[in-house]
N, C-alpha and C positions, 0 to 999 in steps of 0.2 A: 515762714520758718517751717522748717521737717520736725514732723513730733519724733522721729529718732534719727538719727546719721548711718543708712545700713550701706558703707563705703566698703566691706569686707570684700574679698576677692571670691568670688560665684564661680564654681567650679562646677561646669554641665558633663551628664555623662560622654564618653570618648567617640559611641557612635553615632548621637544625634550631629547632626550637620547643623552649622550656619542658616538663618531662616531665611529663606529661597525670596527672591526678589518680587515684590508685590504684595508678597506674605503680610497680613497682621503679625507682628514681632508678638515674643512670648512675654518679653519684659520691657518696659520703660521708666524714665525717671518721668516722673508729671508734676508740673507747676502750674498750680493757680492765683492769679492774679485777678482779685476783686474791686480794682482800681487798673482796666489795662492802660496800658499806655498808648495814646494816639499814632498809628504807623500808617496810614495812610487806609487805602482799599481793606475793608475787613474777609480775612479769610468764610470761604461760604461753604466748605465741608466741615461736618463738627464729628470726628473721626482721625483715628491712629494715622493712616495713609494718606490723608487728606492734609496731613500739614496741623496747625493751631485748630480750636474750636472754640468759636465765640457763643456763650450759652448766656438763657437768662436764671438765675434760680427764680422758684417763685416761693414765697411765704403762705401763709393765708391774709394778712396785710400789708404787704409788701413785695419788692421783688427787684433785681439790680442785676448789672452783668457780670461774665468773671470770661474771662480766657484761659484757656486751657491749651496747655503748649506738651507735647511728649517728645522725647529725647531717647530715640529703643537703645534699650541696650544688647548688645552684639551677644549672639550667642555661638562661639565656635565646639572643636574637638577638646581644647585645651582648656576651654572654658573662659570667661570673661574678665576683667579687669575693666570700669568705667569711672569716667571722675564727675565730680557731681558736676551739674548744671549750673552755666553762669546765673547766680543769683540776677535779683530783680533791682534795678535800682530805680525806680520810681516810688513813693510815697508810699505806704498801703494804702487799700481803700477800705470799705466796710470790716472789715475783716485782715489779717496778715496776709503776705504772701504763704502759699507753702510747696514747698515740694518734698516730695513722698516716692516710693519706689511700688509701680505696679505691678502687677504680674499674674500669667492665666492661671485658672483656679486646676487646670488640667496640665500647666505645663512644669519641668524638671522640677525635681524636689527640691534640688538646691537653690533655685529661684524661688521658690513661695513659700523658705522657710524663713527669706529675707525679705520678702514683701511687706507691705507698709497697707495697700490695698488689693486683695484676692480677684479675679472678674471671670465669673462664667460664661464662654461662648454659646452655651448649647439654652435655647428658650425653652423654660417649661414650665407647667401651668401651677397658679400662683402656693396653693398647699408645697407641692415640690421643691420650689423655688424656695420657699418659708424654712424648710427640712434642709433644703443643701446649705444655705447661708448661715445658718447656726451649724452646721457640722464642719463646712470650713472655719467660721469662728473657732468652735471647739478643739479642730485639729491642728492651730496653726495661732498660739497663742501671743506671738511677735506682732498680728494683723489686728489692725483697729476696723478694718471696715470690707465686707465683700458684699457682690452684688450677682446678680442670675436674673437674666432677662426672663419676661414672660411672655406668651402669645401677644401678637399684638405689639402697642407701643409703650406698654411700661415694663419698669423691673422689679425685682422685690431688694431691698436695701439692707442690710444687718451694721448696727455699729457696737462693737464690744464698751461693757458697760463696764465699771470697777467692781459693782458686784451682783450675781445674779443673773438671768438670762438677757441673752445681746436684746436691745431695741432693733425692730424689724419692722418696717412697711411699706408699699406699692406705690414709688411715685413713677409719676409719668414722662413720658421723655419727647414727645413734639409728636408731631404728625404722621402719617402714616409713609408716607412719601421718604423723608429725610431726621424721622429722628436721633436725637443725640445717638451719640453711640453709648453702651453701659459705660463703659470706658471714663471716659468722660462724665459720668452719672456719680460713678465712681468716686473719680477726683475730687469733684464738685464737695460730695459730703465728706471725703478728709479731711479735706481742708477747711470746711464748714462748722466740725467735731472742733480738729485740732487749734483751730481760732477762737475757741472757745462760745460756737452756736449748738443752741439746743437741736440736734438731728429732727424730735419729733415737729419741728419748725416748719423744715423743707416738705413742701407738698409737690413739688417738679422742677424738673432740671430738662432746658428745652434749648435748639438753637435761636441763633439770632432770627434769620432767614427760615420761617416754618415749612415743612415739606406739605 
């Protein structure tokens, strides 16, 4: 389940264009499934572009998979209209299904005032990282969860608290090769929050297929 419904119509400025083919999209709807359902061959990019991403979270006693499916939503002159994503119909598993609305921590204001989860493209080292994540929190009070990559292969995490400063800390995201994408790191702990798991839980969020 979405911890809020933001179905409102997103109206991007007049002269950003359409996001050019290939592009990382600015906004997406993202569903995670902690129970996926069996479809054959498991997708093996865990990435916007790449289609689905099958990760594992890890705990510090535990750890189980979840799939992560994005759905970009269009960004034209006129601005967007999208309908939400065909819900899940299998079982949950550990946890609810959820889908949530993502969006870049850099991209139109009228997207990231509807976001569900904020995602910085730009890596930076982990104090910085700590400073941007609680300042997006702060400026974007609709958002339960943003993330800023750091050097390397982890990110730093923030999840808005009910009261008090956001919870924030460095999990890791796989291999050097192929890890998760934030993206996806993202999702993983919204839906992790909004299922009702302690954030300070997840210790890393990695692909299936380590790089």
């Amino acid at each position: 389940m979405s911890r809020r419904s933001p179905t409102a119509r997103v109206n991007a400025p007049p002269a950003r264009r359409a996001t050019a083919r290939g592009a990382a999209p600015q906004a997406a709807w993202a569903t995670v499934c902690f129970r996926p359902p069996h479809t054959g061959a498991l997708p093996r990019r865990a990435g916007l572009r790449g289609g689905p991403a099958w990760v594992v979270w890890h705990t510090r006693a535990a750890h189980g998979p979840a799939l992560v499916r994005f759905d970009a939503l269009p960004v034209t002159g006129r601005g967007s209209a999208y309908r939400d994503p065909s819900p899940c119909l299998h079982p949950p598993g550990r946890l609810p299904c959820d889908t949530h609305l993502w969006a870049d921590a850099d991209g139109p204001a009228e997207l990231r005032e509807h976001a569900d989860v904020l995602v910085g493209r730009v890596p930076e080292a982990v104090t910085e990282a700590r400073r941007r994540v609680r300042d997006l929190l702060a400026r974007h009070p609709g958002c339960l969860a943003a993330v800023v990559p750091g050097f390397g292969t982890g990110c730093v995490v923030g999840v808005r608290r009910a009261a008090g400063d956001p919870w924030c800390a460095r999990l890791e995201r796989g291999g050097p090769r192929a890890p998760a994408t934030p993206q996806a790191v993202a999702s993983v702990v919204h839906a992790w929050v909004a299922g009702g798991g302690a954030p300070g839980a997840l210790r890393a969020v990695v692909p299936v297929f380590p790089g």
